[in-house]
N, C-alpha and C positions, 0 to 999 in steps of 0.2 A: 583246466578252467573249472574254476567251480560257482555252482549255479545257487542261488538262495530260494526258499520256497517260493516267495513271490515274484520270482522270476529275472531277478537284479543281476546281471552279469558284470562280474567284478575280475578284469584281465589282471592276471600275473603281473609284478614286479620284479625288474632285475635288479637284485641286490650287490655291492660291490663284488662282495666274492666271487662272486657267477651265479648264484641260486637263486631261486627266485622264493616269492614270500605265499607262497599259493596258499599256506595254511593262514600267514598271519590276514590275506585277502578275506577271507573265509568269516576271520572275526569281524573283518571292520564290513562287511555287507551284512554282517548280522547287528552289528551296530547302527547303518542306516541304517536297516529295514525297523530296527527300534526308535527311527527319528534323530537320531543324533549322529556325527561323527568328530571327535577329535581332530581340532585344528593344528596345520603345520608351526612347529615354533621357529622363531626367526631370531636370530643376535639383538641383543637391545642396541648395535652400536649400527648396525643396518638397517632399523627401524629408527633410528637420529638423523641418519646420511638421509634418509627416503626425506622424511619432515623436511630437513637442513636447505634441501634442494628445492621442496614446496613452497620454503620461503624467499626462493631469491625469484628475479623476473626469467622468464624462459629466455629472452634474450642475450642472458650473461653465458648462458650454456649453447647458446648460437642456433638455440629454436626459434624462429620469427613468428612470435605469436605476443600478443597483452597479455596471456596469462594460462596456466595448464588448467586442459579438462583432466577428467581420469584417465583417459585412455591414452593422449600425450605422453601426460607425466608415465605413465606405465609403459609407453614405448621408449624413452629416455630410460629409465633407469634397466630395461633390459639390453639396450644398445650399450650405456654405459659399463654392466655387470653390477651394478649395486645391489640387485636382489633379484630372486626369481618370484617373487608374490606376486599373485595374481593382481588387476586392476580395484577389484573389493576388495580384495587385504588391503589393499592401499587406501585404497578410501576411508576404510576400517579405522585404518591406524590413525589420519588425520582427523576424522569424526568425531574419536576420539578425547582428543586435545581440547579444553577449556579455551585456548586463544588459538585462533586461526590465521595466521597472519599471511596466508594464501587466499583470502576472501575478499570482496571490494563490498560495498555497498555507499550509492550515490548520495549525498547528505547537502546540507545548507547550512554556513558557519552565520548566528545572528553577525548582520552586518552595521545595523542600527544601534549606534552608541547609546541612542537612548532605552535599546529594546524593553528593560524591564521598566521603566519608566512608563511607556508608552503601552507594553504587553498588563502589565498587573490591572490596569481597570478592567479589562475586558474579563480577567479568569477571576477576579472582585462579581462581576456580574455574573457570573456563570454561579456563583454561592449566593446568589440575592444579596448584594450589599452594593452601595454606588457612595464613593466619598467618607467611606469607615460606616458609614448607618446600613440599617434594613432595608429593604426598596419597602415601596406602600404596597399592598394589594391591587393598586391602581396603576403600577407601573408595568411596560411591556419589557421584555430584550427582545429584540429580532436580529438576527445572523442575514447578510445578504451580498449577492456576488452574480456572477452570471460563466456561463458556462458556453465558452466559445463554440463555430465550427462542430456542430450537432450535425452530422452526415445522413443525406436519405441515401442508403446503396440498394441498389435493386440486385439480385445475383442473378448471375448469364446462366444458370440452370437453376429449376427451383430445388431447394431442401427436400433430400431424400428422408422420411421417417422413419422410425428407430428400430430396429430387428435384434434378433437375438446376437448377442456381442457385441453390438454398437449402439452408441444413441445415435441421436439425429444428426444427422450429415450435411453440413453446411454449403456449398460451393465457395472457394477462396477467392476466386474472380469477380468479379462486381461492376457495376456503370454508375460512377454516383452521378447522383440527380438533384445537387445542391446542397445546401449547407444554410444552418439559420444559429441565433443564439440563443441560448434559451437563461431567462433571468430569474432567478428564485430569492424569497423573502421568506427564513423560517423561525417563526414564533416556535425559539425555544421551549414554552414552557414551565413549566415548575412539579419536578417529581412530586408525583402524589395527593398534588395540587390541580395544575393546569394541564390538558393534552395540548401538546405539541400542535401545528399548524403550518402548513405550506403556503404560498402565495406564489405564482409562476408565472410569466410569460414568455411568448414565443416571436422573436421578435428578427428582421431579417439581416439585421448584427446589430451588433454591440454600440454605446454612445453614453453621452449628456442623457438625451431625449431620451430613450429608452431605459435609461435607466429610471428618469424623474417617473416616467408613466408607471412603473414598478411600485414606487415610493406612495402614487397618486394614489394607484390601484389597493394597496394596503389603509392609507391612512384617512382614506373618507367612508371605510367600515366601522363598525364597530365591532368591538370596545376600546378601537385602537382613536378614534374619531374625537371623543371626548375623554378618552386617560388623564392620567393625570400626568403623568410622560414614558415615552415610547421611544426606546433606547434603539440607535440602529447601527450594528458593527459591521463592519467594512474596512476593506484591503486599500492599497492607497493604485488601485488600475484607476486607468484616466477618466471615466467618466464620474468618478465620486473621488477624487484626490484635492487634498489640502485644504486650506481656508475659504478658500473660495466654494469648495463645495458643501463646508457649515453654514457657511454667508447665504447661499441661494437655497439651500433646503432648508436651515429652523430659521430662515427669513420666512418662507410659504406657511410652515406647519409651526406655532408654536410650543406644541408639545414634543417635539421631537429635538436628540438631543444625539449626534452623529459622533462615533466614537470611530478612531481611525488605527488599526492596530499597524506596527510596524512593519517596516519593509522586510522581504521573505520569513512573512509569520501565519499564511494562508494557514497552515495548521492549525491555527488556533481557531477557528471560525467554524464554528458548526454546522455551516451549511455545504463545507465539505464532505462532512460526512452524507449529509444528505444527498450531494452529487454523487458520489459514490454509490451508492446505493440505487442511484438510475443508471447508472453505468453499467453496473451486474446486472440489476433483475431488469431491464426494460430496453437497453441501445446495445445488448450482448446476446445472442449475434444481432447486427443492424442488418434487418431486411425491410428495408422499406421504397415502397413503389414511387411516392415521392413526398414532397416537404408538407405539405400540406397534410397527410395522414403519418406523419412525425409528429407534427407540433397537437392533434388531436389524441395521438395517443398518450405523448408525456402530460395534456390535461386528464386524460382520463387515469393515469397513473396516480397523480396528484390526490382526484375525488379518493382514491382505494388506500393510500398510504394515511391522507389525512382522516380516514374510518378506524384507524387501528393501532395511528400512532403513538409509541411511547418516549416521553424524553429523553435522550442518551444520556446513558450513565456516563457523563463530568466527570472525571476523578483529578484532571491534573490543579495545582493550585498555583498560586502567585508563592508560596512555599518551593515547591517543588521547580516552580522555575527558577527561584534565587538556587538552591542547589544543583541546578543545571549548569545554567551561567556561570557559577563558581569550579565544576567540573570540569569546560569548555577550555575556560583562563587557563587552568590552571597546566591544562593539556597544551595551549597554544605558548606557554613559558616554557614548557618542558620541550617542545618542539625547536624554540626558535636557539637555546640552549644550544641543544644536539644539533644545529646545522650550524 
């Protein structure tokens, strides 16, 4: 056995012959102890079979699973004999790889034929332009939506606070204590220009009603009050869907002018980002005692984000979606082809 100065005990290897490698041990504990060691080499044609196998379903090889973790796949391929690599060499090798076709990720194919039709004004407004021109200085965008199912959870033991090796320790059990929606109106802005602005409320769900109160609440402020118009973008959920809800809102407000972007295009609405954003820093973790010191914290949220807000940097364009959409096709020909 031989020992390294820093005290790295490095056991004997039995080498085919019979002998063991005590001297070549000796180099490679001298090699860690310099931070590094030479990795095992493997056949390129066993490192093909390992990938080969990552790309089929586990179910063809009679694992009942939707899909291999590492540790899976690395117990097949040793029941198999395909390799003796470790579960990280494995991973290694597939991390690897430019295309991964052992990955899933859940997506939304545009379903609205008229998507770019219906999507380009809105990423038009996000560049200040409405109809090929400038907007005026006097015109607003506002992003708006509402945010279902806002949970007050109380936990059955309180949060333990953070000690050396751990942060703060949450309880996973809970008693919720109801549920409300909460509706938000965000005056994008203009980089450079204009600070961004929030409008919220907390309302005990979703509707018509509550939504107009929203709209109310926005547009008999100013400088939204006398604009010269105040653009408001919105998903097609049922309380602001279709004609009937341009009829009944710029019937009330005449400066108001309701843009409705297409079905599964919540992406493009910048108040999801802002959703977002209460989700991490403010309802993660949800401790709250009950609904009523929910719906006062996300206003006090509100005062502290609209103190510091900056407009989000927009990059996508009505460009960039005609090259999307054209991606999409051209994926969905090649698909229908190959079946």
């Amino acid at each position: 056995m031989w020992r390294s100065p820093s005290g790295l005990t490095v056991p004997p290897r039995r080498l085919p012959s019979g002998d063991d490698d005590s001297a070549n041990s000796g180099l490679l504990a001298c090699a860690t102890s310099r931070g590094w060691a030479a990795r095992a080499v493997f056949p390129p044609e066993e490192i093909a079979q390992v990938k080969a196998i990552a790309c089929e379903l586990p179910r063809t090889h009679g694992v009942p699973l939707s899909r291999f973790s590492g540790a899976e796949l690395h117990r097949l391929m040793l029941e198999r004999g395909v390799t003796a690599a470790s579960a990280s060499t494995i991973l290694r090798w597939l991390a690897e790889d430019a295309i991964k076709p052992w990955q899933q990720r859940s997506w939304i194919f545009p379903a609205d034929p008229r998507f770019a039709e219906k999507a380009a004004p809105v990423l038009d407004l996000y560049e200040g332009r409405w109809e090929g021109r400038l907007l005026h200085p006097g015109d607003f965008v506002i992003c708006a939506d509402e945010k279902p199912s806002v949970q007050a959870r109380v936990r059955i033991h309180p949060s333990a606070p953070p000690a050396p090796g751990h942060g703060l320790l949450v309880e996973h059990t809970y008693k919720r204590m109801g549920a409300l929606t909460y509706l938000a109106a965000l005056d994008i802005g203009r980089r450079g220009r204009r600070q961004p602005r929030v409008f919220g409320r907390c309302e005990p769900k979703g509707g018509i009603d509550p939504f107009d109160r929203l709209v109310w609440q926005v547009m008999i402020k100013e400088p939204y009050a006398s604009a010269r118009r105040v653009f408001w973008i919105v998903d097609n959920g049922s309380s602001h869907r279709g004609q009937a809800s341009i009829d009944r809102l710029q019937g009330r407000w005449p400066n108001l002018t309701l843009v409705h972007l297409p079905i599964h295009a919540s992406w493009l609405n910048q108040i999801e980002i802002y959703f977002s954003i209460v989700q991490r820093k403010l309802l993660t973790p949800n401790d709250f005692g009950d609904l009523a010191r929910v719906a006062r914290t996300i206003n006090e949220f509100e005062r502290h984000w609209n103190a510091t807000a900056e407009a989000f940097d927009w990059r996508f364009t009505r460009q960039d979606l005609a090259a999307l959409l054209s991606r999409l096709e051209t994926r969905d020909r090649q698909l229908q082809l190959a079946a």
